[in-house]
MARBA-3410 file (N, C-alpha, C, O; in Angstrom, 1 decimal):
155
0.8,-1.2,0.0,0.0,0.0,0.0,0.9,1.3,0.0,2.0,1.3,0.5 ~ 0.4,2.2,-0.5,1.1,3.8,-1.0,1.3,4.0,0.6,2.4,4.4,1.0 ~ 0.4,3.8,1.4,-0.2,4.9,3.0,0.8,4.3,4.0,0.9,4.9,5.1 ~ 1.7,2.8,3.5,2.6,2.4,4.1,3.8,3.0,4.9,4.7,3.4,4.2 ~ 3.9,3.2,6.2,5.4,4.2,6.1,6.7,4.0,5.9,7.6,4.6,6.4
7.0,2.9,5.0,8.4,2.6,4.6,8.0,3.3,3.1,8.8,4.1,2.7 ~ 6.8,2.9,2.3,6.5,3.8,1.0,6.9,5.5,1.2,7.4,6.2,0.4 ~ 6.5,5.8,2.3,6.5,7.1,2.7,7.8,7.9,2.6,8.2,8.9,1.9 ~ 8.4,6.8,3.8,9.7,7.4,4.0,10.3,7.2,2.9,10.9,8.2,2.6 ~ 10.3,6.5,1.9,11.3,6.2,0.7,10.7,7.0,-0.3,11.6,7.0,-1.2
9.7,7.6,-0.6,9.5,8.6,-1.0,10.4,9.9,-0.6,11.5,10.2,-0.9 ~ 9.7,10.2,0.2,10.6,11.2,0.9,12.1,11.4,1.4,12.6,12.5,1.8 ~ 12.6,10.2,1.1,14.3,10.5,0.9,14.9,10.4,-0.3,16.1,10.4,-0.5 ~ 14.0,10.2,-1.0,14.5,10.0,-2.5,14.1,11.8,-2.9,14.8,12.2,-3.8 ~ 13.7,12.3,-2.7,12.8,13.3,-2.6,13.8,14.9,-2.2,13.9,16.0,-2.7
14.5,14.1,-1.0,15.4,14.7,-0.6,16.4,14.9,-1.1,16.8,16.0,-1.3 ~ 17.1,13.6,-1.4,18.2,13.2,-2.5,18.3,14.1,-3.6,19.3,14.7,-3.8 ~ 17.5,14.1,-4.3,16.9,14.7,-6.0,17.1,16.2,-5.6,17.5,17.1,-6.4 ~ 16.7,16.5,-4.5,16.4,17.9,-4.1,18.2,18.7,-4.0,18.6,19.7,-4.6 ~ 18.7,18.2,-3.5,20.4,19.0,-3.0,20.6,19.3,-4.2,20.4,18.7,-5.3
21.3,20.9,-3.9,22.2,20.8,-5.6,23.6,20.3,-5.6,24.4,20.8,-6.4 ~ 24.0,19.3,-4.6,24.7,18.9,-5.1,24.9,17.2,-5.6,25.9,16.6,-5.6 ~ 23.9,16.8,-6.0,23.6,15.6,-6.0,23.9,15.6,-7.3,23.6,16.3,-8.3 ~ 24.6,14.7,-7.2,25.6,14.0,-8.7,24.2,13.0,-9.6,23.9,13.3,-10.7 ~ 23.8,12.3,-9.0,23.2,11.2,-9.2,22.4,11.3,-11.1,21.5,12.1,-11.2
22.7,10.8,-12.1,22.1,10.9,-13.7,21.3,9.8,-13.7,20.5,10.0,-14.6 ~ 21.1,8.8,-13.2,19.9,7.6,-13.8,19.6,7.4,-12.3,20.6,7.6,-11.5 ~ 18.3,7.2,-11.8,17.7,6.6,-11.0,16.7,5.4,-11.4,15.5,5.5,-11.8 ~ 17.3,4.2,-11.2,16.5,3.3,-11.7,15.5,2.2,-10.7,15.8,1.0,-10.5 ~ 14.5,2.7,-10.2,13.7,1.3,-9.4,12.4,0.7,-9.7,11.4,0.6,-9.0
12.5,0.2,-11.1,10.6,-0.2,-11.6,10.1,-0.9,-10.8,9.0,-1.5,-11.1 ~ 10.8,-1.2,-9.2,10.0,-2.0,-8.4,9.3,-0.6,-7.4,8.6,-0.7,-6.4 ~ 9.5,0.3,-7.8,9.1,1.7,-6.9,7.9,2.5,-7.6,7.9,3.5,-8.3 ~ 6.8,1.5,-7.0,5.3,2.3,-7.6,5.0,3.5,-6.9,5.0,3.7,-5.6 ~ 4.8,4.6,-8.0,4.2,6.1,-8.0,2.7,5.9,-8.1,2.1,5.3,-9.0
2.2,6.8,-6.7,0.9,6.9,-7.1,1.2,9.0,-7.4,2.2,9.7,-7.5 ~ -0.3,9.4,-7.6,-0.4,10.9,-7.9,0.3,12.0,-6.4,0.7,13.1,-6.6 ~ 0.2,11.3,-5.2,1.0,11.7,-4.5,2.5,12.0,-4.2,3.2,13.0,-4.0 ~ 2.7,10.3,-4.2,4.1,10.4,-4.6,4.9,11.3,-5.8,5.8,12.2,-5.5 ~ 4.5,11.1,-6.9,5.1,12.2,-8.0,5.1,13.3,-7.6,5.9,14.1,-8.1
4.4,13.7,-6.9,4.0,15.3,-6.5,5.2,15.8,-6.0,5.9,16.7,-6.4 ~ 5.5,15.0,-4.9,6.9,15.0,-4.2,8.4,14.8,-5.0,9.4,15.3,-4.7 ~ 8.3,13.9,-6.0,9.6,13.2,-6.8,9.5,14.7,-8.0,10.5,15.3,-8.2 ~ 8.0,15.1,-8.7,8.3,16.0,-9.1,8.9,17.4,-9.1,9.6,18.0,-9.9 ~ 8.2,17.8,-7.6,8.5,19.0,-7.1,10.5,19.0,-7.0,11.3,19.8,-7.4
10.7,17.7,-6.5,12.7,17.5,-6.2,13.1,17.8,-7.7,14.2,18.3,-7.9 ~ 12.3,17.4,-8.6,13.0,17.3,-10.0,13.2,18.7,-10.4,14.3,19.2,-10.9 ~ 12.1,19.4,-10.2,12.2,20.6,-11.0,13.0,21.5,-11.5,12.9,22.1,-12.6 ~ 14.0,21.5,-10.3,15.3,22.3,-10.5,16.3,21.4,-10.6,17.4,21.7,-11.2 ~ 16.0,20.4,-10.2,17.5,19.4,-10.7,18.0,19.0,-12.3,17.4,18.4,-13.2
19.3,19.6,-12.2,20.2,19.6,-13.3,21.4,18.4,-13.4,22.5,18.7,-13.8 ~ 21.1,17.7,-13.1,22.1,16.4,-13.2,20.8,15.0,-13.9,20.9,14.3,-14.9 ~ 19.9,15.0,-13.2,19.6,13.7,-13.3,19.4,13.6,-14.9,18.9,14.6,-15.5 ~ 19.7,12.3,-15.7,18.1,12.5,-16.6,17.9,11.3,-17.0,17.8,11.1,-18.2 ~ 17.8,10.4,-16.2,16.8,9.0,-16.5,15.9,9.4,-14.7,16.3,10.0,-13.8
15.0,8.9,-14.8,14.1,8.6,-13.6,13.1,7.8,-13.6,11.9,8.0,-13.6 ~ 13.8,6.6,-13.4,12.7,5.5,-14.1,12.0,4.6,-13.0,12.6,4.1,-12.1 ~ 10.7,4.4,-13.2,10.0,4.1,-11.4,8.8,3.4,-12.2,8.9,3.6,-13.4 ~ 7.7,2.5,-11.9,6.8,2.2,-12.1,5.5,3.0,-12.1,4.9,3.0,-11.0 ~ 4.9,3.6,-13.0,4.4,4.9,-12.9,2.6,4.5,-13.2,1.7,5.2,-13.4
2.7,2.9,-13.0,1.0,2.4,-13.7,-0.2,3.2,-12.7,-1.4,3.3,-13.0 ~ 0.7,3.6,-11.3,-0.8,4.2,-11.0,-0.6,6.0,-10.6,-0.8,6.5,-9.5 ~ -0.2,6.6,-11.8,0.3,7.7,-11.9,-1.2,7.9,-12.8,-1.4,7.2,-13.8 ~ -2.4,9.1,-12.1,-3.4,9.4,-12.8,-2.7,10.8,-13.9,-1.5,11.1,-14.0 ~ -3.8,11.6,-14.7,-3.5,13.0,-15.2,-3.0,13.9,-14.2,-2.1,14.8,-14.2
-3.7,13.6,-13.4,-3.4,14.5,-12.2,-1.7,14.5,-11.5,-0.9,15.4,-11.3 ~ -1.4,13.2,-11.4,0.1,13.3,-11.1,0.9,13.5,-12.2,2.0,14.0,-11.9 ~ 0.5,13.3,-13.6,1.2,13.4,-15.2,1.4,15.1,-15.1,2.5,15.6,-15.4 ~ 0.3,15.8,-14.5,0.6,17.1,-14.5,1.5,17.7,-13.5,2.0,18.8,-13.9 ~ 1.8,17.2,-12.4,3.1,17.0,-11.7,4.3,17.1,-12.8,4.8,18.1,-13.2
4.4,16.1,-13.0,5.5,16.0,-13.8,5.7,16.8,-15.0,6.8,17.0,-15.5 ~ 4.7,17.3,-15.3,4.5,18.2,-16.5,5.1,19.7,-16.3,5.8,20.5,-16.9 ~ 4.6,19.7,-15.1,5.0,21.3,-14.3,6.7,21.3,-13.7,7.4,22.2,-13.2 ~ 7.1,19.9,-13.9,8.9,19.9,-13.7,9.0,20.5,-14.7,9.1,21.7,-14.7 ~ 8.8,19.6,-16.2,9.0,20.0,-17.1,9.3,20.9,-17.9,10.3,21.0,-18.7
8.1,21.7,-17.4,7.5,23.2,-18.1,6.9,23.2,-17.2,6.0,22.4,-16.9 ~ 7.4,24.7,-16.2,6.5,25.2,-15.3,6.2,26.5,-15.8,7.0,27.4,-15.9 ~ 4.7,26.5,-16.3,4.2,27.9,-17.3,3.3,29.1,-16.4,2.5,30.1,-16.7 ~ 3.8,28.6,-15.1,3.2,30.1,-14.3,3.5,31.3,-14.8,2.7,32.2,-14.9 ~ 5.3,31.4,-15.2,5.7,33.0,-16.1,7.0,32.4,-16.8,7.7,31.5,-16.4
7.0,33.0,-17.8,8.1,32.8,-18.6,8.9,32.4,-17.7,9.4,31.3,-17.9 ~ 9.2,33.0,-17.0,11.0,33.2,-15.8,10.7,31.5,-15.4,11.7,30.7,-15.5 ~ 10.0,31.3,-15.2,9.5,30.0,-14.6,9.9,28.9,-15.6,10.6,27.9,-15.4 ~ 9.3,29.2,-16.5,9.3,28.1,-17.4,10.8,27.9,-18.1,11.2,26.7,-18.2 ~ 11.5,29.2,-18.5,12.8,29.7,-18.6,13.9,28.7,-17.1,15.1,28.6,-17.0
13.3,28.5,-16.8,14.0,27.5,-15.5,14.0,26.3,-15.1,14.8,25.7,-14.5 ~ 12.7,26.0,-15.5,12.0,24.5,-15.6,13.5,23.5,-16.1,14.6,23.9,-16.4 ~ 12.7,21.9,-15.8,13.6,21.0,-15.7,14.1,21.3,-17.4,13.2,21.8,-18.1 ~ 15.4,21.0,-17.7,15.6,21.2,-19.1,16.3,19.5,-19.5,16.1,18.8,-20.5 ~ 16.9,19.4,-18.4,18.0,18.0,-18.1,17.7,16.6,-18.6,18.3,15.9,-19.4
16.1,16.2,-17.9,15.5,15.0,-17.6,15.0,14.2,-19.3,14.1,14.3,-20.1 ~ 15.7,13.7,-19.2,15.4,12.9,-21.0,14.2,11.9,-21.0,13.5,11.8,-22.0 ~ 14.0,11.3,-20.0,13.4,10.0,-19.1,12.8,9.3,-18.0,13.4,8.6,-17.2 ~ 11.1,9.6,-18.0,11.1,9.5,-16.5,9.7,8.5,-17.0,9.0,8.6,-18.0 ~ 9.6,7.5,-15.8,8.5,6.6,-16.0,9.2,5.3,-16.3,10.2,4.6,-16.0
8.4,5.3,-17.0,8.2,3.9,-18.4,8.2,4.4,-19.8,8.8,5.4,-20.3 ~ 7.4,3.4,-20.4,7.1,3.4,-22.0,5.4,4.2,-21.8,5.1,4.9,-22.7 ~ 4.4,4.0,-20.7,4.0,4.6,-20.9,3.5,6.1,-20.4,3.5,6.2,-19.2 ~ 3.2,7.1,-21.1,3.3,8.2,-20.4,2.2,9.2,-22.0,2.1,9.0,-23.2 ~ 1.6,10.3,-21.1,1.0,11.1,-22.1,2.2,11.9,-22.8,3.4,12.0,-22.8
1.0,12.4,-23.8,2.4,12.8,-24.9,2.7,13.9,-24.7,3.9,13.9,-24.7 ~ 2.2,15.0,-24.4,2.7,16.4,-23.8,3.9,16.2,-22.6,4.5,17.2,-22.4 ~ 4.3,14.6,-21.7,5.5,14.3,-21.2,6.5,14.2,-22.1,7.5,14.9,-22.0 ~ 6.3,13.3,-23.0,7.2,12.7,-23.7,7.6,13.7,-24.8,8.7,13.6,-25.3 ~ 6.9,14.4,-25.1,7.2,15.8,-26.2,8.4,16.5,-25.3,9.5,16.1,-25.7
8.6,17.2,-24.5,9.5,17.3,-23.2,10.3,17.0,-22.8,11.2,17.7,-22.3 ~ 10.5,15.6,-22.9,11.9,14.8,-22.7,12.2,14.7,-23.5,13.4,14.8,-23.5 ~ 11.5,14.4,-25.1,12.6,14.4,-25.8,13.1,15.8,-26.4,14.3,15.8,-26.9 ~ 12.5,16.9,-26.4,13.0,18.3,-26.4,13.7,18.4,-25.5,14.7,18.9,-26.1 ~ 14.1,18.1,-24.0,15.1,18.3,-23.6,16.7,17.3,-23.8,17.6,17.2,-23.0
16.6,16.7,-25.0,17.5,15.5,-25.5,19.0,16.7,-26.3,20.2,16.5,-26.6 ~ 18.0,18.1,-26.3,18.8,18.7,-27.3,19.7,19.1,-26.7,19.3,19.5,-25.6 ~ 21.7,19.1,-26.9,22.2,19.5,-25.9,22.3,21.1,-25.1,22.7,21.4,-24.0 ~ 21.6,21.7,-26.3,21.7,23.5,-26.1,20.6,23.3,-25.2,19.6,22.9,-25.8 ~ 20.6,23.5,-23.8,19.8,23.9,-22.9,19.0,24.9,-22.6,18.0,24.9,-21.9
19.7,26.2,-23.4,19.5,27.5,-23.9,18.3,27.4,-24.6,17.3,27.8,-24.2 ~ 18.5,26.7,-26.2,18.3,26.4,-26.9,16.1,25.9,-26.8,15.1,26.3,-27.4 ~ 16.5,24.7,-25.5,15.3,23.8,-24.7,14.3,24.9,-24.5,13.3,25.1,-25.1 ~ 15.0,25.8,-23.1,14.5,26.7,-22.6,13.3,27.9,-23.3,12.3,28.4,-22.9 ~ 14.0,27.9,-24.7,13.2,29.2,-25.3,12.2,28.7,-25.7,11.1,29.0,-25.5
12.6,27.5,-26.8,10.9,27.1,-27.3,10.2,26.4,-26.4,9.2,26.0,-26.9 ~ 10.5,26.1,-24.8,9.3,25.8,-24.0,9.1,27.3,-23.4,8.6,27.1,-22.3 ~ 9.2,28.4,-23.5,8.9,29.6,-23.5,8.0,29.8,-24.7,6.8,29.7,-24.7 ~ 8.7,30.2,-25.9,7.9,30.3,-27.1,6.7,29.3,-27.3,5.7,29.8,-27.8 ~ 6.7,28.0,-27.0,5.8,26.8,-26.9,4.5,27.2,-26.2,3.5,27.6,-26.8
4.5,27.2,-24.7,3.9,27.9,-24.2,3.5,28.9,-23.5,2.5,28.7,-22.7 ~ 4.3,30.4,-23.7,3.4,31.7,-24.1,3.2,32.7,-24.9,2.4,33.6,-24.7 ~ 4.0,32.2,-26.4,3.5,32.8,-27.5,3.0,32.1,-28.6,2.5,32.7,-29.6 ~ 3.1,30.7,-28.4,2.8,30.1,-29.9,1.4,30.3,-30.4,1.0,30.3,-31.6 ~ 0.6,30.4,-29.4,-0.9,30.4,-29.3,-1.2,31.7,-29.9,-2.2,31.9,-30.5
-0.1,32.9,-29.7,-0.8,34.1,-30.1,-0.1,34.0,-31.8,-0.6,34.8,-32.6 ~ 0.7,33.4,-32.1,1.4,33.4,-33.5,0.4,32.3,-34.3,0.3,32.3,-35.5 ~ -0.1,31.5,-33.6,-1.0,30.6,-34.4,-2.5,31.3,-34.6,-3.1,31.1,-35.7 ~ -2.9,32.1,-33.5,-4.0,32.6,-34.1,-3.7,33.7,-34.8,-4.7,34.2,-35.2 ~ -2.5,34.5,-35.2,-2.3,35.2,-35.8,-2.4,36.8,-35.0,-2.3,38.0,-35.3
-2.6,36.4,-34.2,-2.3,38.2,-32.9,-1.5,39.0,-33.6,-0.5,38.6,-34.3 ~ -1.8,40.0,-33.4,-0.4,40.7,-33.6,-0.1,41.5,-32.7,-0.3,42.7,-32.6 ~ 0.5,40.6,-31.6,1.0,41.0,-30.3,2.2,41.4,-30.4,2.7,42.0,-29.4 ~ 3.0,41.3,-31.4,4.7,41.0,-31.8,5.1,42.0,-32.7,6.1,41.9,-33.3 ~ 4.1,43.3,-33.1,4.7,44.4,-34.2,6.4,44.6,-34.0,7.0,45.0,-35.0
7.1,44.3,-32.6,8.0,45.1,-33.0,8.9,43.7,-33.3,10.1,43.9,-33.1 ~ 8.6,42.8,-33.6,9.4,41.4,-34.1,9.0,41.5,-35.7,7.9,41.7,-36.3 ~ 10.8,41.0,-36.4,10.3,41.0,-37.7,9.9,39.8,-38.6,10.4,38.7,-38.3 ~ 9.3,40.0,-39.5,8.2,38.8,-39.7,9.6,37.4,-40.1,9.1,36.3,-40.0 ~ 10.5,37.4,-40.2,11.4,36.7,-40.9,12.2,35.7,-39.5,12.8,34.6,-39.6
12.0,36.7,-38.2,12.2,36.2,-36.6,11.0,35.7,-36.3,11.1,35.1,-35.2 ~ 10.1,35.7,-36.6,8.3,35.5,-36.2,8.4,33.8,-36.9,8.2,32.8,-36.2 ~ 8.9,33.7,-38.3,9.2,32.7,-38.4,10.1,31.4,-38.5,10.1,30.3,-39.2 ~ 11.1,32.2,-37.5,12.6,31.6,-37.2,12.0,30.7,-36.0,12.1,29.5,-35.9 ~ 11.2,31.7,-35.2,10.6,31.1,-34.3,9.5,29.9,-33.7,9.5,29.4,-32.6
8.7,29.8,-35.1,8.2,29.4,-35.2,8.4,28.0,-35.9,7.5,27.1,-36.1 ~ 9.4,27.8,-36.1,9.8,26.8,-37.1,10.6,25.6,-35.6,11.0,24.4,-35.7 ~ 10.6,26.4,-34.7,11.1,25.5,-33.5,10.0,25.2,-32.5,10.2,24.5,-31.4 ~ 8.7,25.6,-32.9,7.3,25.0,-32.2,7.1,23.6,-33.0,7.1,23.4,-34.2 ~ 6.9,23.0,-32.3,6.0,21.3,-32.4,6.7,21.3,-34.1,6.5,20.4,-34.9
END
């Protein structure tokens, strides 16, 4: 059971672990270590800022949308640009094989080695692509030739 306290605690030090910035640690591998939507909450929140890891591989069969979006917000945290501009860039790999595709779009955008690179079109991704797809013209002082430099690095 998830409500177990050895589940708990091992949650929670793994949690911890992930969290230091000095944690060396690049693959974490335990597919015997089931994630429910709680647990991720916690494994996600340690990821967010961490810049080393990028395999994180755990049993994730009872991971609902709701924890997917956990992980989603390591990913790409789209509260403000600055946010999202900081989001995990690192993590290539987290779960299994299965996972929603707005995860997996994410890891493998962060496969690119320009981190820089990651960073802008999950900025451009999601807070301007919506206004360049409907055609806004929120961007007069961008010129149309950057409008579609830009755009050529969305989806």
């Amino acid at each position: 059971s998830k409500n177990e306290p050895e589940h708990i605690t091992t949650i929670f030090a793994i949690s911890d672990i992930v969290r230091k910035p000095n944690c060396s640690l690049e693959k974490f591998w335990m597919r015997s270590l089931s994630l429910d939507d709680d647990s991720v909450a916690h494994i996600a929140n340690s990821l967010s800022k961490n810049e080393k890891i990028l395999e994180f591989t755990v049993n994730t069969d009872e991971i609902s949308i709701t924890g997917w979006d956990h992980v989603a917000n390591a990913l790409c945290d789209t509260t403000t640009i600055a946010s999202t501009y900081t989001s995990n860039h690192t993590l290539v790999d987290f779960g299994g094989w299965q996972r929603p595709t707005k995860i997996s779009w994410y890891l493998e955008l962060n496969k690119n080695p320009d981190k820089t690179m990651v960073a802008r079109i999950k900025v451009i991704d999601c807070h301007f692509a919506r206004n360049f797809e409907a055609g806004a013209n929120h961007f007069t002082g961008i010129q149309p030739f950057l409008v579609a430099e830009l755009l050529s690095y969305v989806h």
